[in-house]
C-alpha positions in Angstrom: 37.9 -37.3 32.5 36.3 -34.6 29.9 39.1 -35.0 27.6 39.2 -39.1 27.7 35.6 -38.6 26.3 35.9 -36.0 23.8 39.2 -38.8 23.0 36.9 -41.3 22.6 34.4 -39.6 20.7 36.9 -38.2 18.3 37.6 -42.1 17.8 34.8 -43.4 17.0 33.6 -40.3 14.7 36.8 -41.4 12.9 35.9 -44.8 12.7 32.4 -44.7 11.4 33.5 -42.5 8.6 36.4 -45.1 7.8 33.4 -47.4 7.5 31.3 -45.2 5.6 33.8 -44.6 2.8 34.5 -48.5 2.8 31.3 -49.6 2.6 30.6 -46.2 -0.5 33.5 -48.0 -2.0 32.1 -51.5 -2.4 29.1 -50.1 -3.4 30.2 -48.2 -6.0 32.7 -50.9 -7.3 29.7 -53.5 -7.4 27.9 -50.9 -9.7 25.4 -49.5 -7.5 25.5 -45.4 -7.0 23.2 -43.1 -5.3 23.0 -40.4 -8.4 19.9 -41.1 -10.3 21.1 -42.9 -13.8 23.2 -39.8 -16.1 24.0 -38.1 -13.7 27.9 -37.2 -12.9 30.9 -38.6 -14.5 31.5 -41.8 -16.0 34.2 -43.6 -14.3 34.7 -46.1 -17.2 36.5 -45.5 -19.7 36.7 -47.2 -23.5 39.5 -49.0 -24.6 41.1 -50.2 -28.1 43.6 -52.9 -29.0 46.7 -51.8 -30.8 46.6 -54.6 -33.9 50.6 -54.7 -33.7 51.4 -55.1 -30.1 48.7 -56.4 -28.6 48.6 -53.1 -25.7 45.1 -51.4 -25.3 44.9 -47.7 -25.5 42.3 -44.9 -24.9 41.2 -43.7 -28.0 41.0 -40.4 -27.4 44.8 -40.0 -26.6 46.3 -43.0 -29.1 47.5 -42.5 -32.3 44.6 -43.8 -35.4 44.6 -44.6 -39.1 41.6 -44.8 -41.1 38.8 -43.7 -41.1 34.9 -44.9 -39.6 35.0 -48.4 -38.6 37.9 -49.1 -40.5 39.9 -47.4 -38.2 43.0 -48.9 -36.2 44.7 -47.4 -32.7 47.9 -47.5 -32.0 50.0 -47.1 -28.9 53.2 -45.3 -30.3 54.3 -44.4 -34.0 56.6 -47.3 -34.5 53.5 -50.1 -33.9 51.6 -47.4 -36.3 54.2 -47.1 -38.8 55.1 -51.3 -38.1 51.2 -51.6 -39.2 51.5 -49.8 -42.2 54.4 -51.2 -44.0 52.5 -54.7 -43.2 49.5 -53.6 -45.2 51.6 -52.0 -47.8 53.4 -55.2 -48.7 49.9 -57.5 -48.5 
């Protein structure tokens, strides 16, 4: 009888934190957080559109050319390279 409870209890301890995390989840997917505003990591991250293929690309680990503003992303070295020979014969 002892061990049906301590069964059930285990159950429903594992249940309430299956709802817990769900309910974090959705929270946190509709933009709401519990850490005061700064705080922790940034889960988005900032994208770029490669002007030859269309693909979009993290900065940070794309290759570039130019410089500033005037600067273009590009997903591989053959939409880079693509680009420049387009801008060399314009």
């Amino acid at each position: 009888m002892l061990l049906r409870w301590a069964l059930i209890a285990f159950l429903l301890l594992l249940l309430v934190r299956a709802i817990g995390r769900l309910v974090k989840g959705l929270l946190e997917g509709a933009g709401y957080t519990r850490e005061p505003s700064g705080a922790g990591r940034s889960s988005t991250v900032h994208l770029v559109r490669d002007p030859v293929c269309g693909v979009h690309v993290v900065p940070s680990k794309s290759l570039s050319v130019g410089t500033g503003d005037a600067r273009q992303y590009f997903c591989s070295a053959r939409c880079r390279d693509r680009y420049l020979a387009e801008q060399k014969s314009a």
